[in-house]
N, C-alpha and C positions, 0 to 999 in steps of 0.2 A: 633707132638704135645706132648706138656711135660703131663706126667699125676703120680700120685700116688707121692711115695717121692719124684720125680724130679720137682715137683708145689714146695716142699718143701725147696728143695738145691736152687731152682729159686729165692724164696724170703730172705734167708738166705743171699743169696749170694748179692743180690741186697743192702738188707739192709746195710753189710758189705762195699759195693761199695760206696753207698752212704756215709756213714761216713768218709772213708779213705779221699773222695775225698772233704770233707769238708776245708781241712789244705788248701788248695790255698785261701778262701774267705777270714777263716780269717787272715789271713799274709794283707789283704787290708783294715782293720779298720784302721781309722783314730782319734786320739783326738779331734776335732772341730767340726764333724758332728756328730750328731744323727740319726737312723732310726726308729720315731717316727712313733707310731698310737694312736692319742687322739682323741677320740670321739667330745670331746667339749661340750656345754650345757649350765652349769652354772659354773662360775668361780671358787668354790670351788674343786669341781669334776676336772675340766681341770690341774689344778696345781698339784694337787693331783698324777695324771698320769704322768704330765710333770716331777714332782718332781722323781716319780719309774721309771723312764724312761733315767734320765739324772742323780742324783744324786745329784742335785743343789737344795741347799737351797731356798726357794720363801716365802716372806711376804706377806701377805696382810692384810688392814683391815676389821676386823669381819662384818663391814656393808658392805664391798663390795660383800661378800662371796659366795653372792645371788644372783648375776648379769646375768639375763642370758642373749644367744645370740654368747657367745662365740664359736670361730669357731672351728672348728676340723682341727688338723694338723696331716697328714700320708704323708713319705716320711721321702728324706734325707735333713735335713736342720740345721741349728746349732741354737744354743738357740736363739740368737737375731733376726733371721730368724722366728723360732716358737715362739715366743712371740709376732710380728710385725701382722702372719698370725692370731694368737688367740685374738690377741684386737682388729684386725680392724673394724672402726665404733661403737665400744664398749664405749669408754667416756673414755674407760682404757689407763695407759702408764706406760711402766716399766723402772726403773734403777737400776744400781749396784752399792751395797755398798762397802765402802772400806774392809769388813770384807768378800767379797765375796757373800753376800747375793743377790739375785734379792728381788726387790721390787713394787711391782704393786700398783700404788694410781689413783685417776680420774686427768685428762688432767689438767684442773685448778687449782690443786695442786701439778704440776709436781717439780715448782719451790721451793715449799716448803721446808725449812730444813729435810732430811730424818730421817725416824719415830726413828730410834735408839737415836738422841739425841731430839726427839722433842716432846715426847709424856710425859705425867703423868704417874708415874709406875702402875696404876691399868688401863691404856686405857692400854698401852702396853704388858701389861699381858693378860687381856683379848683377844686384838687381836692377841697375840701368839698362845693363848690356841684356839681360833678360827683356827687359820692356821693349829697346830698341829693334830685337830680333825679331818680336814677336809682329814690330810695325812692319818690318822691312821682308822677312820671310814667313808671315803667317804663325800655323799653329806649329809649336816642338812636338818633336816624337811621343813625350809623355803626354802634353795636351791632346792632340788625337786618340792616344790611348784613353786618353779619358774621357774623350767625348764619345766615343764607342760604348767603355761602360755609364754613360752615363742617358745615355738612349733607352729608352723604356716605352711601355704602353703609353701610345700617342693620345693627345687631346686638343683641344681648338688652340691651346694658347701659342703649341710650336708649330702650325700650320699655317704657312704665307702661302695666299692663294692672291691669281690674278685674273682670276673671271671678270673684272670690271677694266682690265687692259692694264691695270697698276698693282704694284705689292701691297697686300694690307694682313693683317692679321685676319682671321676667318670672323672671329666675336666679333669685327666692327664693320663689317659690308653688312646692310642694310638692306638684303634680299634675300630670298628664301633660296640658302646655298649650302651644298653638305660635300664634305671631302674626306675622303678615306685616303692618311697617309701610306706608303709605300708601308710602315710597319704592320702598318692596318692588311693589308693586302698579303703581305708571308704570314701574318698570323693566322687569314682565314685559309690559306694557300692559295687564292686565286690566280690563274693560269686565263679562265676564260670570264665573258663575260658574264654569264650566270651562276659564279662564283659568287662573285657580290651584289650581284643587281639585289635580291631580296632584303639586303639590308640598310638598300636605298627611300628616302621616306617618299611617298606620294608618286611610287615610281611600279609601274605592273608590264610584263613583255611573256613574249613569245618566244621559248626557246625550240626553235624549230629544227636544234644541230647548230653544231660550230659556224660557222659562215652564212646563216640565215636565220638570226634572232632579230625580230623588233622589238625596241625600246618605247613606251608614253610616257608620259608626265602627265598627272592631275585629269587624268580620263580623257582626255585628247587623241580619242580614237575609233577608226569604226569596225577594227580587226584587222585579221592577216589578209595585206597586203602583197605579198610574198609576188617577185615579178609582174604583178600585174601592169605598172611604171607610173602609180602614184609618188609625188612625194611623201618623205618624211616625213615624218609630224614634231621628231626630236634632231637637232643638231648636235652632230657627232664630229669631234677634234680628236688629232691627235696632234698633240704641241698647236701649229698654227695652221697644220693641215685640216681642210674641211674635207672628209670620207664617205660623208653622207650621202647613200646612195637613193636611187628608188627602190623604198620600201625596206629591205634587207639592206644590214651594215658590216662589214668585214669585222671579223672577230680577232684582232692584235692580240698575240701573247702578251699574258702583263709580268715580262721580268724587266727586274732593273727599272723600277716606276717610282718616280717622286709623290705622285697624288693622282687622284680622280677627283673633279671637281662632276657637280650635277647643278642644275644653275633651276629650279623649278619656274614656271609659268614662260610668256614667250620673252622671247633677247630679239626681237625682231630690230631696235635700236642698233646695239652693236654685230648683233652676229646675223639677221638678216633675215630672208626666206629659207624657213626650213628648221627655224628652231621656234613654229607654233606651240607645242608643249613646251617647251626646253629644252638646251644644250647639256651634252654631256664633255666634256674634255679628259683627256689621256696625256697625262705631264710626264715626260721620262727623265730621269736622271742628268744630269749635264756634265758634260769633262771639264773636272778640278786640274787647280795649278799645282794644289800642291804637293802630293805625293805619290809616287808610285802604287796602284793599290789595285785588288781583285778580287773575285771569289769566284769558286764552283761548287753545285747545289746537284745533287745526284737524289730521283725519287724513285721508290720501287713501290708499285701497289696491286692488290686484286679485285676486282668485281665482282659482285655477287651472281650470279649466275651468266658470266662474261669469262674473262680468266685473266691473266697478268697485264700490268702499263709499266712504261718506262717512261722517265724524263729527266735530262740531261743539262742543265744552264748554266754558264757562265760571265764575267764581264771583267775589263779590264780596261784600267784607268790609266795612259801614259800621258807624263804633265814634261813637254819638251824645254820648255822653261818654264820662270814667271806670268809669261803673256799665251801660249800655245799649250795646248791639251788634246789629248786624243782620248776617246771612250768607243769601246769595244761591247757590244752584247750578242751570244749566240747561243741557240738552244735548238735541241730536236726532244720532240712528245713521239711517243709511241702508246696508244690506248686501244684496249679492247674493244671487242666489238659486244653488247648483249641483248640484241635480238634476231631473234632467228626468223630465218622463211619456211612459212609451214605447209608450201605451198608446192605439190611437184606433180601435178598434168600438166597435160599439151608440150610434155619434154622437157617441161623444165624439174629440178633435182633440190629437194629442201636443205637448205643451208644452214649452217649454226653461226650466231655471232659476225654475223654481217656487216654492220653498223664501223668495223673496225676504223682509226684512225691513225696517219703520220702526217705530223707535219714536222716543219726544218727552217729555222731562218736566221736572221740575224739584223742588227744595225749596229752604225758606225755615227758619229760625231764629232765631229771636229772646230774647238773651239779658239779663238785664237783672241785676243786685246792688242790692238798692233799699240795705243795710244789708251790714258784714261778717257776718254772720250766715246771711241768706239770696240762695238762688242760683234763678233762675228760669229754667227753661229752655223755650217752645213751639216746636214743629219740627211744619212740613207738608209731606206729599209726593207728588205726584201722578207718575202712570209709563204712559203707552199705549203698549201696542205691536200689530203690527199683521203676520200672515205668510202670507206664499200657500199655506203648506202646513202641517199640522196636526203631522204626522210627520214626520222627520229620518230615512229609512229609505231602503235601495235593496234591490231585489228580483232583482238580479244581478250581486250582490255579486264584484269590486270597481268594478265598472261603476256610475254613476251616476244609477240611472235606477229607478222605481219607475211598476210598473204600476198605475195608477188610472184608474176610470172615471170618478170623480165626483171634480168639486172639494174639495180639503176646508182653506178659509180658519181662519184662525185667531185672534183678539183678547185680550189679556189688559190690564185696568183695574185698577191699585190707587192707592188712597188711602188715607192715612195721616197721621195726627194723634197728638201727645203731647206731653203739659204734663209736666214735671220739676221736681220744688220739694225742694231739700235746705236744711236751717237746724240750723248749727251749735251745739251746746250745750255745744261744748268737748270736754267727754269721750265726746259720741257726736254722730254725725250722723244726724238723721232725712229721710227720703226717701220723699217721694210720685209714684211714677209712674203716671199717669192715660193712657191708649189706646184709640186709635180706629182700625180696622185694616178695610177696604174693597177685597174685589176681585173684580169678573166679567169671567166668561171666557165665549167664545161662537165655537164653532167646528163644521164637518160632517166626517162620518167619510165614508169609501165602505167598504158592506158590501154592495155590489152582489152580489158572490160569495155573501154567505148568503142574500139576498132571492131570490135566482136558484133556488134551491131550494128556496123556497114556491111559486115560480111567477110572481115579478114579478122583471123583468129590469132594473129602472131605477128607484131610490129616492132619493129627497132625507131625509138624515137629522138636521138641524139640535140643534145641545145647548148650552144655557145654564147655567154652574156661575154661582152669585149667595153670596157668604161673606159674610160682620160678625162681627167680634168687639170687644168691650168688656172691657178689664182695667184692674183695680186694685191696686196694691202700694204696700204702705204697708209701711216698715222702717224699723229702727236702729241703730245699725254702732254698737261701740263703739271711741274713737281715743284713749284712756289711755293711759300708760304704766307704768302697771304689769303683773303678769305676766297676769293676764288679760284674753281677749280674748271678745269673743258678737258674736252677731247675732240679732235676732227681727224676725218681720214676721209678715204677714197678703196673702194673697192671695184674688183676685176673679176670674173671668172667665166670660164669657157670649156666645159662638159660634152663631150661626146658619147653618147650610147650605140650598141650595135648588137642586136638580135637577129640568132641563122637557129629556126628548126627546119629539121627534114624529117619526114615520118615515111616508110616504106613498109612492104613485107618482107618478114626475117627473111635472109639471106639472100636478099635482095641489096647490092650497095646505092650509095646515093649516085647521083647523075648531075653530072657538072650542069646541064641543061633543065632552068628549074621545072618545065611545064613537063618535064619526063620523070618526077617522081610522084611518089602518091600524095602526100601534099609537103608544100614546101613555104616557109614566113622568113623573111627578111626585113627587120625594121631598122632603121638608121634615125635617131634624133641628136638634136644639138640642142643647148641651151645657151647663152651667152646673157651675160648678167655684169649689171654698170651700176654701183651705189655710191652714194655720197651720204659720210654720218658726222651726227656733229653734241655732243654733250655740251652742258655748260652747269657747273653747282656753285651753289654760293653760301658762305655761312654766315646766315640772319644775325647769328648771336654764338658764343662759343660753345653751345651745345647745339643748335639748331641747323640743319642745311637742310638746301632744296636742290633739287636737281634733275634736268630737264632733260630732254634730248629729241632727235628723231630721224629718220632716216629716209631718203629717199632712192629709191631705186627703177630700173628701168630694164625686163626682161624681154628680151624674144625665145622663143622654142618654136623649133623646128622639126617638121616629123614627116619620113617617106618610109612607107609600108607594101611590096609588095607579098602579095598573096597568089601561088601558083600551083600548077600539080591536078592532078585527076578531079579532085574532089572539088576546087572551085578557083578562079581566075579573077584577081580583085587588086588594083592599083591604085594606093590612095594616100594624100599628102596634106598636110595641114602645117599651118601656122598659127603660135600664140603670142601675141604683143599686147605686154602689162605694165602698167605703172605701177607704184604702191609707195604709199607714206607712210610711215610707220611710227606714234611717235609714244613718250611715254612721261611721265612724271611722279618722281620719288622724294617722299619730306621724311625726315627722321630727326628722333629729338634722342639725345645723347643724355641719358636720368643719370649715370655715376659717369667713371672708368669704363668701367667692364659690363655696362647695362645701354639699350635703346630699344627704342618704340619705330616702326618704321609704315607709313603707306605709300604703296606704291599702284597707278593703273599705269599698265601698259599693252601697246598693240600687235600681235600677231600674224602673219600671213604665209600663206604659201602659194606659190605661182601653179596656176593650171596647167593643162595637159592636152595630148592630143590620144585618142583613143587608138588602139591601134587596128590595121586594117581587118575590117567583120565585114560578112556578105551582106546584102541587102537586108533587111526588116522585114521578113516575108511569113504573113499570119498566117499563112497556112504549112508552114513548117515549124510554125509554134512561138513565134518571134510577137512579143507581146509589149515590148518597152525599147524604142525606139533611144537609143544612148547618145546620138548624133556624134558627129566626126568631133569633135574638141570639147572641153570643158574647163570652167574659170575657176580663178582663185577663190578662195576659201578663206575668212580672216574671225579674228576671236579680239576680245576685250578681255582681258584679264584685271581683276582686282583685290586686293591684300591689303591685311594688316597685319603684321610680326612683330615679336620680341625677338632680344637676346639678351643673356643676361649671366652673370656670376655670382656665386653663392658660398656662406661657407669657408669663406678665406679659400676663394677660387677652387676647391671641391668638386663643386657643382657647376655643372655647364647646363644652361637650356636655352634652345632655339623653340621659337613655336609660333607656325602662321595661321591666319584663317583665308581663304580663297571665294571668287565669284567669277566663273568663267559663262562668258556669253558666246558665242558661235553660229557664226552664218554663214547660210551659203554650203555646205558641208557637201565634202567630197565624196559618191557612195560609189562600192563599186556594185553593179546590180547585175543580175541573170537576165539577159534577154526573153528566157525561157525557150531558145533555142541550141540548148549549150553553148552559144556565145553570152561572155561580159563584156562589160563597160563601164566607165567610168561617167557621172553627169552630178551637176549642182542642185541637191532637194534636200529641203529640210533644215530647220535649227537645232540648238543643244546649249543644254546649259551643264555645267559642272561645278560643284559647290565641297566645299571640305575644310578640312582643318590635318596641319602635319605636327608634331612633337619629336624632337629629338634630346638626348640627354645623354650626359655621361657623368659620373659619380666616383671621384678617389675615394673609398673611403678611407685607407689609411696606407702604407708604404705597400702594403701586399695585396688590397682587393681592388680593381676596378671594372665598375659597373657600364654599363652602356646599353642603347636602343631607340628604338624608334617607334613610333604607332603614328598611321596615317588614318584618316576617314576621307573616301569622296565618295558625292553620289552625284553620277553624271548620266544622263537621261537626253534622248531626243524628245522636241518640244512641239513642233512642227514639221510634218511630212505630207507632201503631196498624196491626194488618193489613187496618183494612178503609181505608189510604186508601195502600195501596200501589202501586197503578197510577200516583197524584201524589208520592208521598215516599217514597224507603230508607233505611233507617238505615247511618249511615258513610257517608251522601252529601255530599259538601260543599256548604255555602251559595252561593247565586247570586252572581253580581257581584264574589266579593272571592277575588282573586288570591292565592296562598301568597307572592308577594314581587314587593314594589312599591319603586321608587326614584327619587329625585331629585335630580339634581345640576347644579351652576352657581355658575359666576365673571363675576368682571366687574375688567377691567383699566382704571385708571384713571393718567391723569397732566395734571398743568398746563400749560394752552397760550395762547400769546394772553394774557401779562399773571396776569389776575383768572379765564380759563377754562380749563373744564376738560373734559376728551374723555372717552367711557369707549366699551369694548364688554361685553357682556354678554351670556353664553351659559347657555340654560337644555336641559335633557336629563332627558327622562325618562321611565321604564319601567316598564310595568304587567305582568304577567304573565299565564298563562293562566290562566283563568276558566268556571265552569259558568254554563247561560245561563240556566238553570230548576233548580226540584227534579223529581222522578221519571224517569221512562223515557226520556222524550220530550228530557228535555236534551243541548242538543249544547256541544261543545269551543267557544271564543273562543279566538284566537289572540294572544299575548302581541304590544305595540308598542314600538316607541320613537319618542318626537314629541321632533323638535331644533327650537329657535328662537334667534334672533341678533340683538342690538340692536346698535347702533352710535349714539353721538348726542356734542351739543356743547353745551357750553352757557354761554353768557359772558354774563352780567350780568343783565337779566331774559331775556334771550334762549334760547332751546334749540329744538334740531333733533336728528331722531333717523331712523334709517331702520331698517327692521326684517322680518324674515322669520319667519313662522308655519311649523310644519311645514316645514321644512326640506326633504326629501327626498319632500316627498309622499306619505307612509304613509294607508293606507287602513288603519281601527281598526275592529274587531269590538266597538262597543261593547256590543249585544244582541240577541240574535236572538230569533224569532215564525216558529211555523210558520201557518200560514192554509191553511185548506180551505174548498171549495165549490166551485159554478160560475161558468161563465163564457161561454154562447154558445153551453149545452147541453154544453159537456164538464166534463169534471172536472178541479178549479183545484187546484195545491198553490202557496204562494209562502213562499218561506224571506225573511223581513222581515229585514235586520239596520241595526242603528242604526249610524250612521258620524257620521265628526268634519268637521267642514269642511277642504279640500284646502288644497295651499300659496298661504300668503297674504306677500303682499310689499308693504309701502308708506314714507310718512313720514309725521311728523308734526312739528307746528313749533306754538313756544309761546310767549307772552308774557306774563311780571308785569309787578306794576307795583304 
């Protein structure tokens, strides 16, 4: 493992590498093609870019300036190419003057003598002086007006995603990838993550409360991991920040958000260990040059047997000049609490609406252009939240109510820091993203039930998770136009974990001196992680690429556990040092424009672990599987084939893959059968499926959309001595054999300049195993309906809305529990539930 100056000759050196090896891309520029990234909008804007982009003179006239609708063009395509893609269905049509000028006028006046010999000298001046503006200061105040109204229900075409490290349009990445724009997200009002997760394709989790939901992808799971300090199985972004924690993922409000990308099968290539299922990414907004601009978003709602929420957001855009921009986001949630403790011997007092939540936070960005060159980006983020209840469970199911004797509060603190530095060299962009990623959590369990079975009836159990990480990524994308395409970088990171339980008898405090409480855990790990990645694609033919990649990395983990206190005395350390190659291979043939065929296999892994400190193996306290002090990584094969395609005079959108996931090695965590776990390597898995996505204009006022996924993911191979926890040909926890999602939204012009919509989302998770081995029970398949309805004329919008529709009670996951409880014997069947029907408004204002 490289450590001290050697992280530092590492990155030196890299960087260095990366530049030399720049000289091959560009020796393959071409004069006739472009590698264009235009947003699109409103016409003035779009030329604007085309014009800094290509160099080519473009007219228009000053009344067209405003037009919005204009499409966005990313990739390689030559002017008449990107002009054809930016007016289609527009009324627009361009041609070239003999002076070399392009010219943009409406269709009906294609024929028309061009404007150099045919206008009045003060219209031609005018609409010179209009063109020039538009190069020199972006969009006019009308254009922006108009690219406001001219925002509607999002579809693949206006979606630039960069999951592949570069801008492309969504229809033409060649992997199985689904993004819900920021419209996408206030339409459903998503605030948290399992807002939209259901309407993710090939996507099933665990919401176990705000601040501890797991994410899979395509069955790539063996359940609730929750603290135990497995890794991940999905990588989790936000912007270039890696979040991803063991097990449980911080839950980011999603205001002021450009996109969610979902990247299905593993990204172990570019994004490393940790994204075995797939990455998810969290894109926010970024501070504009051009305008002064803002809004605040005020919601008031009730619960169904809960009682009122509040939530509060707003942002604000200051553009210092041309080059420098400031963006502002802050918001506080205030939600109900609805379930209750029905629970009140041994002194304790039953509660109503416990579950309560606040949280409060904000981020800041600061973007700056000192030169066309370089792009500077700092973003910081701060997030508290704060819940009266630790779990999201009832224990009389579908009754709301969870018996507990002890309080158990809940906090979860992140903070978050990252500089962004790209500087353009033409033929490749290089990219420094530097991270700082901060979060404790600090909440009480009640295991009253188990302490009651040593002989103490009444415990305060208090636990403090303490995370850091520090990454570094440094790459360089190449943006030529010729037929080949790479990518190389260099990755860093450096994680720290820190786990404090004390367990005493109530009104008993803890004792600085650990061997003086009743028991007492302390565990400290480190992970420290060094990759080098490298892509390389090439285009066979002008429809055809291949494209390669792999990645190699090199982890240590590091792990001290002491264990102290009454109950038992155990100090124990390990270390884990792993290699891993990781590589993959992607062909896709390009049938139209707006149509490919793609296969891709790619490789998977995630880095082992060290168990944390457990008493001896001792059979005659019950101890029956032997989990040993550390355990190895876990890797998968994935394989695909996908369409994408367009229909219909672009209408019809469809994505659709088929899947072959192989997996070994699998990560379990097992029962001692001593009420101690562990974590150890047994057993294979396969997972197989097919995902569907679509979305359907049907005419200016309906569009359609959804998803249906099918997998069936099953273990293949389990050892017999851990059969009591795993059978082979047993299906994976959590992930339904068929999940779907469906919604419309009707829209038409009212009031002049406004516009009404309603919007219905429906969607269906199927039945589910809760666990692996004997002990697991059925989950009963749901359907959760939600209904928007809202208005929105000028900065103005109102919307009113209902969650859970019909009030379904969701088997999200169930926990058996044994012990006592007041001398008898306790069973409680735990299962996780969704929150009840929620009805509110909310009302908003730009500006």
């Amino acid at each position: 493992m490289l450590r001290g100056k050697e992280r530092i000759r590492f990155l030196i050196c890299s960087v260095a590498i990366i530049v030399l090896a720049t000289g091959y891309a560009h020796a393959q520029e071409t004069e006739n093609r472009y590698d264009l990234c235009i947003e699109g909008g409103t016409l003035d804007q779009a030329i604007k870019e085309l014009h800094e982009e290509t160099g080519v003179p473009l007219w228009v006239d000053y009344e067209l300036a405003s037009t919005a609708g204009i499409h966005p063009v990313v990739g390689k395509h030559t002017l008449n190419e990107a002009l054809e893609v930016m007016l289609k269905g527009s009324g627009l049509v361009s041609s070239l003057t003999e002076s070399g000028m392009i010219v943009i006028t409406r269709i009906d006046s294609a024929q028309a003598p061009h404007p150099e010999g045919n206008m009045t000298r003060s219209k031609l001046k005018k609409s010179l002086l209009a063109s020039i503006a538009a190069f020199v200061f972006g969009a006019s105040a009308d254009a922006q007006e108009g690219k406001a109204e001219g925002t509607g229900a999002s579809d693949d075409d206006t979606i630039i995603v960069t999951a592949t490290r570069r801008a492309e349009r969504l229809i033409d990445v060649p992997l199985a990838i689904q993004a819900l724009s920021g419209d996408d997200l206030e339409k459903l009002g998503a605030v948290n993550f399992s807002d939209y997760a259901r309407t993710l394709a090939g996507v099933s989790f665990i919401d176990a409360g705000a601040g501890r939901s797991q994410v899979f992808i395509r069955g790539v799971t063996t359940g609730a991991d929750i603290g135990q300090g497995a890794e991940a199985t999905v990588g989790v972004y936000f912007d270039e920040v890696p979040i991803s924690e063991a097990a449980s993922q911080p839950d980011l409000k999603l205001f002021d958000i450009d996109r969610i990308e979902v990247l299905r099968g593993p990204q172990g290539t570019v994004y490393g260990s940790g994204s075995l299922g797939g990455t998810l990414r969290v894109m926010p907004r970024m501070p504009e040059f051009d305008d002064v601009s803002g809004a605040i978003q005020l919601t008031g709602s009730g619960t169904e047997k809960g009682g009122g929420n509040g939530e509060v957001s707003g942002w604000l855009n200051l553009p210092f000049s041309d080059k420098a921009a400031l963006r502002v986001v802050g918001f506080g949630v205030k939600n109900s609490g609805f379930l209750d403790d029905g629970y009140s011997g041994l002194g304790s007092s039953a509660e109503d609406n416990i579950n309560d939540e606040k949280s409060y936070g904000g981020r800041a960005a600061f973007h700056v252009q000192p030169t066309e060159q370089i792009d500077i980006v700092l973003t910081g983020i701060y997030q508290k939240s704060k819940f009266g209840a630790y779990e999201q469970v009832t224990d009389e199911f579908p009754a709301l109510v969870i018996q507990q004797s002890s309080d158990q509060p809940f906090e979860d603190e992140v903070k978050i820091a990252n500089l962004k530095i790209n500087y353009d060299f033409g033929f490749a962009t290089l990219t420094s993203a530097t991270s700082y990623f901060d979060r404790s959590r600090f909440f009480q369990n009640d295991i009253d039930y188990f302490t009651e079975a040593l002989g103490i009836a009444r415990v305060v159990s208090p636990l403090l998770y303490e995370g850091e990480t520090i990454s570094q990524e440094v790459r360089l994308a190449s943006s030529g136009d010729g037929p080949f395409s790479w990518l190389i970088g260099g990755f860093y990171l450096d994680r720290s974990d820190d786990f404090l339980q004390i367990i005493n008898p109530l009104g008993v405090p803890a004792s600085s001196d650990p061997a003086a409480n009743l028991f007492y855990l302390h565990r400290a790990s480190d992970i420290e992680q060094l990759a080098g990645f490298i892509e390389l694609g090439y285009d066979l033919t002008d429809r055809l690429n291949i494209t390669a990649g792999v990645r190699v990395s090199d982890i240590d983990r590091a792990n001290v556990t002491v264990n102290d206190g009454l109950l038992f005395q155990a100090a124990v350390s390990g270390d884990v040092s792993e290699q891993s190659t990781t590589p993959k291979v992607n062909v896709s043939y390009e049938l139209a424009d707006d149509a490919l065929v793609y296969f891709q296999a790619a490789q998977g892994y995630r880095i082992g672990g060290v168990n944390p400190g457990l008493p001896p193996c001792d059979p005659l306290a019950g101890c029956t599987i032997d989990v040993g002090p550390t355990y190895g990584s876990d890797s998968l094969w994935n394989y695909e084939v996908g369409t994408k395609f367009r229909a219909f005079d672009d209408a019809l959108t469809v994505a659709a893959a088929i899947f072959y996931i192989d997996w070994k090695d699998i990560q379990l965590n097992v029962s001692r059968g001593d009420g101690f776990d562990g974590f150890l390597n047994a057993g294979d898995a396969t997972s197989k499926g097919a995902e569907l996505e679509t979305s359907f204009i049907a005419n200016e006022h309906l569009t359609l959309g959804g998803q249906v996924t099918y997998t069936d993911a099953s273990l293949d191979d389990v050892p017999a001595s851990i059969a009591a926890f795993a059978l082979p040909g047993q299906r994976v926890p959590v992930t339904p054999k068929w999940s779907s999602a469906m919604n419309f939204e009707l829209s038409a012009p009212v009031f002049g300049n406004g516009n009404a919509y309603l919007r219905g989302d429906l969607q269906y998770v199927g039945g589910r195993q809760s666990s692996l081995g004997p002990a697991s029970s059925d989950l009963e398949s749901y359907v959760l309906l939600g209904l928007r309805a809202g208005l929105e004329h000028g900065p103005y919008s109102v919307a009113i809305f209902v969650d859970n529709l019909t009030d379904e009670r969701t088997e999200l996951d169930r926990t058996t529990v044994f012990g006592l409880r007041g001398g008898a014997p306790l069973t409680l069947e735990r299962t996780t539930i969704n929150r009840p029907r929620t009805v509110g408004v909310t009302i908003g204002r730009e500006f």
